[in-house]
VOGU-3710 file (C-alpha; in Angstrom, 3 decimals, decimal comma):
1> xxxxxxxxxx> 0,000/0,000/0,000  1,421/3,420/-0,595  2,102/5,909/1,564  0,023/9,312/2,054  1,702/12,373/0,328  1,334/15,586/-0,512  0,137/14,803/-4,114  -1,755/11,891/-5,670  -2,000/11,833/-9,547  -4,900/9,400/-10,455
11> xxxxxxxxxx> -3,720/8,253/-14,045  -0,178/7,569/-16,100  -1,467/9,401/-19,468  0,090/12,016/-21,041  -1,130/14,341/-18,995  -0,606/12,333/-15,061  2,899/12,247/-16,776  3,267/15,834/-17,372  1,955/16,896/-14,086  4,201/14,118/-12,266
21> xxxxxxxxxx> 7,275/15,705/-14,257  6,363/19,348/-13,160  5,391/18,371/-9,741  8,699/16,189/-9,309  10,974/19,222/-10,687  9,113/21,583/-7,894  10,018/19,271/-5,637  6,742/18,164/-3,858  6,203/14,661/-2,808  3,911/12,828/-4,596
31> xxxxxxxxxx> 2,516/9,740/-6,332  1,137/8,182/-9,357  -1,652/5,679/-9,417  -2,293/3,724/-12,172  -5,033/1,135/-13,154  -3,578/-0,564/-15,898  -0,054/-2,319/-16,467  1,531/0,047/-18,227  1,984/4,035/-18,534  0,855/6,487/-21,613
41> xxxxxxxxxx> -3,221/6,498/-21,631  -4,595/6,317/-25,159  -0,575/6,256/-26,256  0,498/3,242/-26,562  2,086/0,481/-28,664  1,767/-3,151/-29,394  4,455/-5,241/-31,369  2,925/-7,925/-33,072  5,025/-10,589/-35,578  7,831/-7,903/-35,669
51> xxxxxxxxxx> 5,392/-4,829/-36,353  4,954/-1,829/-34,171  0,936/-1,610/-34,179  -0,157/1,757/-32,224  -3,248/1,878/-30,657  -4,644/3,459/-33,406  -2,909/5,637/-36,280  -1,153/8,439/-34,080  1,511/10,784/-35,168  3,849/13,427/-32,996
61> xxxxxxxxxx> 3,930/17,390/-33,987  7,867/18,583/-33,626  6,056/21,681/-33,226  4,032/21,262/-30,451  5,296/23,838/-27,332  5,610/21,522/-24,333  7,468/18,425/-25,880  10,627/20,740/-25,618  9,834/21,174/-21,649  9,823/17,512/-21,335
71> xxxxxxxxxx> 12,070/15,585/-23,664  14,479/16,055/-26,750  12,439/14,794/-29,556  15,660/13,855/-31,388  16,029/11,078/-28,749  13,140/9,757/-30,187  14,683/8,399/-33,888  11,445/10,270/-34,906  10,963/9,017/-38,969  8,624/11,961/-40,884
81> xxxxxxxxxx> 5,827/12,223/-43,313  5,572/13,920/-45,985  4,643/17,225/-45,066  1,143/17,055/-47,579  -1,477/14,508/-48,264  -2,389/13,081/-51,470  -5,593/12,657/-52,667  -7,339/9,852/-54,767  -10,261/11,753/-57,371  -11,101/9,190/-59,984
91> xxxxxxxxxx> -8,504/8,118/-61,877  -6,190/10,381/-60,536  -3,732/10,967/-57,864  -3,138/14,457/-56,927  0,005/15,960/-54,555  -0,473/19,083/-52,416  2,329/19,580/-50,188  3,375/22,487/-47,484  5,503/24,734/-49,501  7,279/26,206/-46,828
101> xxxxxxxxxx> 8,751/22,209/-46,116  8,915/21,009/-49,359  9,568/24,308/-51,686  10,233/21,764/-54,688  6,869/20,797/-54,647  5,274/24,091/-54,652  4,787/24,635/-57,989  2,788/20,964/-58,310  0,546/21,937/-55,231  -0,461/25,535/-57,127
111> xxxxxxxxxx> -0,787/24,171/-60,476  -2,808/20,777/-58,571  -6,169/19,650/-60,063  -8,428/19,788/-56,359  -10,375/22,715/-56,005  -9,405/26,050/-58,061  -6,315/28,323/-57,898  -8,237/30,821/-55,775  -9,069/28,294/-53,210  -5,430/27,094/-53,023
121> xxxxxxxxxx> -4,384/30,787/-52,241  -6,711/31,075/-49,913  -5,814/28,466/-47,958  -2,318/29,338/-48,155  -3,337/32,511/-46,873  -5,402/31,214/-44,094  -2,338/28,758/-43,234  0,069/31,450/-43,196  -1,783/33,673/-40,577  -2,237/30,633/-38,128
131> xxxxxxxxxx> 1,030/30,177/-38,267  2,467/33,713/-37,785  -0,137/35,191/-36,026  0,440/35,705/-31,938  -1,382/32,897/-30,279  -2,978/35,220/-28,143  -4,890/36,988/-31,500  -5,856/33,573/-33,001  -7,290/32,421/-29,686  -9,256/36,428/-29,282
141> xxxxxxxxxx> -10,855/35,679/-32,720  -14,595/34,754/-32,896  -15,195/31,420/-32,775  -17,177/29,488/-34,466  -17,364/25,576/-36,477  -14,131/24,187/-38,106  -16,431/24,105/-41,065  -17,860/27,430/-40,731  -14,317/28,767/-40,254  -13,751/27,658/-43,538
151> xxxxxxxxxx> -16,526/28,751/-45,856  -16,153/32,058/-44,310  -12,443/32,061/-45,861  -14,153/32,135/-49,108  -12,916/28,560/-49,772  -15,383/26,226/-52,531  -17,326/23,555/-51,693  -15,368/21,398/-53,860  -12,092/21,875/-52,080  -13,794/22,026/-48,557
161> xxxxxxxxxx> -15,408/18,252/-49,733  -12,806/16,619/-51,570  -9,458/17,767/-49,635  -10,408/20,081/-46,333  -12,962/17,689/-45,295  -11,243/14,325/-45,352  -7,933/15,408/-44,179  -9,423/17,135/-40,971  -11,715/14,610/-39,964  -8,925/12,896/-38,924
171> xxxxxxxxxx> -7,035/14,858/-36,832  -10,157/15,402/-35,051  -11,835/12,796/-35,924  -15,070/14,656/-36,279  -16,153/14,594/-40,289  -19,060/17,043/-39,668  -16,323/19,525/-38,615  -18,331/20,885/-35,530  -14,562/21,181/-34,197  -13,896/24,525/-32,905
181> xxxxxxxxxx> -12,391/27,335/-35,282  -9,777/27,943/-32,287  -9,133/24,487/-32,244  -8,654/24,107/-36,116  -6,173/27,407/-35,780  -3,517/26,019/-33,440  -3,531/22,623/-34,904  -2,813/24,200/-38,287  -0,457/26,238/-37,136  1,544/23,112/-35,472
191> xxxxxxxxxx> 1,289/22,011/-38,873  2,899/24,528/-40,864  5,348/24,871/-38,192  6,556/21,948/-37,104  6,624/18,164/-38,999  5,312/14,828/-38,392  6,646/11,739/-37,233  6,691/8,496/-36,120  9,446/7,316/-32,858  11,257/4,256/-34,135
201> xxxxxxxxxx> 10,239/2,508/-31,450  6,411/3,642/-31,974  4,178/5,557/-30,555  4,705/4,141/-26,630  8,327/5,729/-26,482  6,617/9,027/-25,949  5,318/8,399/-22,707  8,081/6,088/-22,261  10,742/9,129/-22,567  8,179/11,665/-20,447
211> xxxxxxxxxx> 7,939/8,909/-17,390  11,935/8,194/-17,844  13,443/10,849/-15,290  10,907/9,789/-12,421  11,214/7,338/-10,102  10,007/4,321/-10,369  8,849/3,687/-6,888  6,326/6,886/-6,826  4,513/4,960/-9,550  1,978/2,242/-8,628
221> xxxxxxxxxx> 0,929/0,571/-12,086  -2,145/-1,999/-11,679  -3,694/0,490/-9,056  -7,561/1,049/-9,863  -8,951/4,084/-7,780  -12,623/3,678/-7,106  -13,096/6,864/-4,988  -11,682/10,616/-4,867  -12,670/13,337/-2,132  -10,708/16,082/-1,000
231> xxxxxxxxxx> -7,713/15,269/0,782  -8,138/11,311/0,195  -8,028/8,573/-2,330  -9,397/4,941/-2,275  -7,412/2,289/-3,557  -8,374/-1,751/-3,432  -5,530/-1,264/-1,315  -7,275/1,342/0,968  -7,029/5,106/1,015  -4,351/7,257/0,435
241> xxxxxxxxxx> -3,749/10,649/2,209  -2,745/13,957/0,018  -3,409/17,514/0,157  -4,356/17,485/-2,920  -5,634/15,121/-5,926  -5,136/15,134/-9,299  -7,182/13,282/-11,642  -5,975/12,631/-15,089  -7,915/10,000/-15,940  -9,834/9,405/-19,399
251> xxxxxxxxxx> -12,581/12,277/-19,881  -15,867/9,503/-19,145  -13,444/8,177/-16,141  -13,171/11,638/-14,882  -16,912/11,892/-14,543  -17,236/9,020/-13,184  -14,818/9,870/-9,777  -15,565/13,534/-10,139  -19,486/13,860/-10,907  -19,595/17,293/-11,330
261> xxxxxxxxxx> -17,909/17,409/-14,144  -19,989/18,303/-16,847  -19,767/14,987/-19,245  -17,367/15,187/-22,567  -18,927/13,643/-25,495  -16,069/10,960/-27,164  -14,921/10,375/-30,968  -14,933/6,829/-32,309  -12,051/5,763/-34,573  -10,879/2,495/-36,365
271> xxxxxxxxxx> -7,657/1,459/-37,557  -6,758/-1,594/-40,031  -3,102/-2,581/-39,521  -1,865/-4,652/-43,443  1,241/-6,144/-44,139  2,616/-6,058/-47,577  5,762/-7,118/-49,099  5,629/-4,516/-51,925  4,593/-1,025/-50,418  1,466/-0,022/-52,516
281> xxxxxxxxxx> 3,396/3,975/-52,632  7,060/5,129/-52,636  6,470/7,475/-49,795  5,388/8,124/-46,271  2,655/10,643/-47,490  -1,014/10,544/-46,140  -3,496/9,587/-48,784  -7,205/10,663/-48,480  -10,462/9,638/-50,355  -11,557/13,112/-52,853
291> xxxxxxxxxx> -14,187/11,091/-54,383  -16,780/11,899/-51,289  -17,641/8,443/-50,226  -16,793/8,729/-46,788  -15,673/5,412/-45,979  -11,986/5,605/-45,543  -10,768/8,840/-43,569  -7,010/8,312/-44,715  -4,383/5,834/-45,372  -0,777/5,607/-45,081
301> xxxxxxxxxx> 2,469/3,022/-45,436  3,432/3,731/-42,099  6,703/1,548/-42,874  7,983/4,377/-45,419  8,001/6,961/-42,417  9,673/4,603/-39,574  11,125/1,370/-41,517  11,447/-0,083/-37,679  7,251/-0,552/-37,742  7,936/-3,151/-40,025
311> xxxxxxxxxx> 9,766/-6,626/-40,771  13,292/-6,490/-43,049  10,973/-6,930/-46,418  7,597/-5,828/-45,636  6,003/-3,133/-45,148  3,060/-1,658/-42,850  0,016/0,188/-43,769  -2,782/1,934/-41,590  -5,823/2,712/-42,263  -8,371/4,590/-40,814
321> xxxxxxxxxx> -12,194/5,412/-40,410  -13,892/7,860/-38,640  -17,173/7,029/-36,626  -18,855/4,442/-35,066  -19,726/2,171/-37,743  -16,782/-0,441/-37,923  -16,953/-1,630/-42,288  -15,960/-5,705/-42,680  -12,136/-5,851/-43,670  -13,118/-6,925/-47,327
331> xxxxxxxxxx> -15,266/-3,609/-48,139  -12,189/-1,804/-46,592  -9,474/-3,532/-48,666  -11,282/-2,922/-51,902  -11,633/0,360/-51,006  -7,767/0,504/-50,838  -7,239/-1,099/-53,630  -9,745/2,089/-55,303  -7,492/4,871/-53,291  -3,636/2,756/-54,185
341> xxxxxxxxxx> -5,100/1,908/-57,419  -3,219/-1,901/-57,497  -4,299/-4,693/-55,683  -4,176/-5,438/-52,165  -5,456/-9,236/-52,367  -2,353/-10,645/-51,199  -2,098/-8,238/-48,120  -2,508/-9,542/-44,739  -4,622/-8,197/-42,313  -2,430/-7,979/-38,949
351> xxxxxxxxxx> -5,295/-6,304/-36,973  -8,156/-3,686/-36,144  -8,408/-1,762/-33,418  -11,380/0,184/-32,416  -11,366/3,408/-29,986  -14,838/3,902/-29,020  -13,532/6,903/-27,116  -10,494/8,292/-29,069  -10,837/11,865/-28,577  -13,110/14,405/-26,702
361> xxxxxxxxxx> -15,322/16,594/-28,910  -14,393/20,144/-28,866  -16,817/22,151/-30,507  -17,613/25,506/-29,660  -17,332/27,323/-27,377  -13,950/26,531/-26,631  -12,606/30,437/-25,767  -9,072/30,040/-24,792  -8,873/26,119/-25,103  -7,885/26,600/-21,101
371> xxxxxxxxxx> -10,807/25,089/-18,798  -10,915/25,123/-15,261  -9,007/22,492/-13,715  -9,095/23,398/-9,805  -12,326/22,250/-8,590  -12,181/23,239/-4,342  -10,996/21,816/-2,100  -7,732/20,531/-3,099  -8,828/18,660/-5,908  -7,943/18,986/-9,469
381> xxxxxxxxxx> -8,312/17,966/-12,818  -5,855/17,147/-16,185  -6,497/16,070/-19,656  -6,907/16,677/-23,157  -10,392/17,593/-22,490  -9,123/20,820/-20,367  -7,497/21,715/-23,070  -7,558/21,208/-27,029  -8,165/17,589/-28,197  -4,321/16,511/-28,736
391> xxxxxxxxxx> -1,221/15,266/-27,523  -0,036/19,049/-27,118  -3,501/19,650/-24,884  -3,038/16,455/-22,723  0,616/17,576/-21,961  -0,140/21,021/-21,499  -3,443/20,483/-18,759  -1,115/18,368/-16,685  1,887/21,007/-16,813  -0,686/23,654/-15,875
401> xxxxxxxxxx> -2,626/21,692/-13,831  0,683/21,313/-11,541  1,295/24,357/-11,804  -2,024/25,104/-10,041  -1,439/22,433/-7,157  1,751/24,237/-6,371  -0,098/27,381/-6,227  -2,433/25,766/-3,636  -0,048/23,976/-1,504  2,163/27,102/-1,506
411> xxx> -0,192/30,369/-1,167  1,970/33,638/-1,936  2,456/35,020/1,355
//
């Protein structure tokens, strides 16, 4: 049984890590609790037959502010992605890339055959002011839809549908695009500044390297907690004394130990894991479905990014889909055979993994993307749903949550 401390952290995700890490440099006792085996939340990795399977198709933004407070992401072996997408629209296969990371390609994205010239400037233009805009004016700005957001930047249907559409449904995994317009503006502005990658080790090193500089014996791994109140926590083990408790559970476990939270409404998502020995593209570059059919949110050879995901002479693809409704593997490898355009009938399906609660919703009104998390009473609470749907918003709650439990354990004078 553990020993009462000053601070209990109720759950090893991202963001029990974050606050741990903050807590731990401050100097404050404390302690981590647990219920599973193993540390990272909805980050995690599985090796199967000598792939690296995440737990659904993940990626890590260099750009994001608080990885640099917590790790070097070099130590990583981070692999990258293309910094575009590349969409499937009949017969064709068309290229847009980020300019300012792939200036040889610029030319191909303006002169590319989704949407119309206009729209493409547009977008750029849009793009460009996330990115170099203060935070502080993108985050003042009225808010409104993701989708809204966009229409109101003058940008066509057509381009909204067939590119805008599938791309961002999933990084938020939300294809109506009731996403917040604050929430759409930081993400793309991670994305213009910063690129995407994959740890050769997958996904699970980034929690991994977080949880490295603590010690092991403030951690209790396989350590349900069935009750919170101010100033105590129940284990199966019995309670646990703390001035204060933080809990950085998943959003619907939060409810559960803190009921007054008002409930977060959860995104679905579904990844297919193939093997292939002939990689169905020559690049790690997303590919997305411009034909409107709505199946398949996006597809990539995960192998071409991180060679490590894979076996010496195979490769690894993921594929995604948005929602709820889980398709049979068949419909979904015909439908990559459609978006690759060769056939995939002597793939092997590895696996599929299914995240009934993925990501919290964030439409509006999400003002700052900052929500409370001191509740009274000494208890407090972290998470991506505190803050904006991502990796960057589950490590930033539990920084800032810490940083309010050291304001309440050490009141200016």
């Amino acid at each position: 049984m553990p020993n009462d401390t000053d601070v209990v952290i109720v759950g090893g995700g991202l963001a029990g890590l974050a606050a741990a890490r903050r807590l731990h440099r401050a100097g404050v006792p404390w302690r981590l609790l647990e219920a599973s085996g193993r540390l990272g939340g909805r980050v995690s990795t599985d090796p199967v037959d000598g792939f690296l399977l995440d737990r659904g198709f993940q990626v890590l933004n260099t750009a994001y502010p608080r990885l640099g407070t917590l790790l070097d992401v070099n130590q990583l072996g981070l692999g990258y992605l293309v910094p575009g997408v590349l969409v499937r629209h009949r017969d064709t296969l068309t290229r847009l890339v980020n300019p300012l990371r792939e200036p040889a390609g610029a030319s191909g994205t303006m002169l590319a055959g989704v949407g119309s010239l206009l729209d493409r400037l547009r977008f750029g233009v849009l793009a460009a002011s996330f990115a170099t805009l203060p935070a502080r004016r993108l985050l003042e700005a009225p808010e409104t839809t993701t989708e809204t957001a966009l229409r109101r930047a003058g940008l066509s249907n057509t381009i909204i549908e067939e590119l805008l559409r599938p791309f961002l449904s999933g990084v938020f995994i939300d294809r109506q695009l009731e996403t917040s317009s604050h929430v759409l503006a930081m993400v793309l502005r991670s994305f213009v500044r910063g690129r995407i990658g994959l740890p050769a080790e997958g996904m699970a090193a980034l929690p991994s390297a977080i949880a490295a500089p603590l010690p092991a014996d403030l951690i209790d791994l396989e350590t349900p907690v069935g009750h919170v109140a101010p100033g105590r926590v129940r284990t199966q083990n019995g309670d646990i004394a703390a001035r204060a408790v933080v809990v950085a559970v998943d959003p619907p476990s939060a409810t559960t130990l803190l009921p007054a939270l008002t409930p977060v409404r959860m995104h679905s998502y579904t990844t297919w894991y193939h093997a292939t020995d002939t990689a169905p593209l020559d690049e790690p570059i997303l590919l997305v479905d411009g034909d409107r059919r709505e199946l398949i949110t996006n597809t990539v050879v995960v192998s071409r990014a991180a060679p490590t995901y894979a076996p010496t002479g195979q490769h690894l693809v993921a594929t995604s889909v948005v929602g709820p409704a889980v398709p049979p593997e068949p419909v979904i490898r015909a439908e990559l055979a459609r978006l690759y355009g060769r056939s995939t009938a002597d793939w092997s399906h590895l696996t599929t993994i299914t995240l009934p609660e993925a990501l919290p919703a964030a439409p509006p009104p999400q003002g700052r993307l900052r929500r409370p998390v001191a509740l009274g009473g000494g208890l407090f609470v972290a998470g991506d749903h505190r803050d904006s749907p991502s990796i960057q918003g589950a490590l930033t709650s539990g920084w800032r949550t810490a940083g309010a439990v050291l304001a309440y354990l050490r009141p200016p004078a």
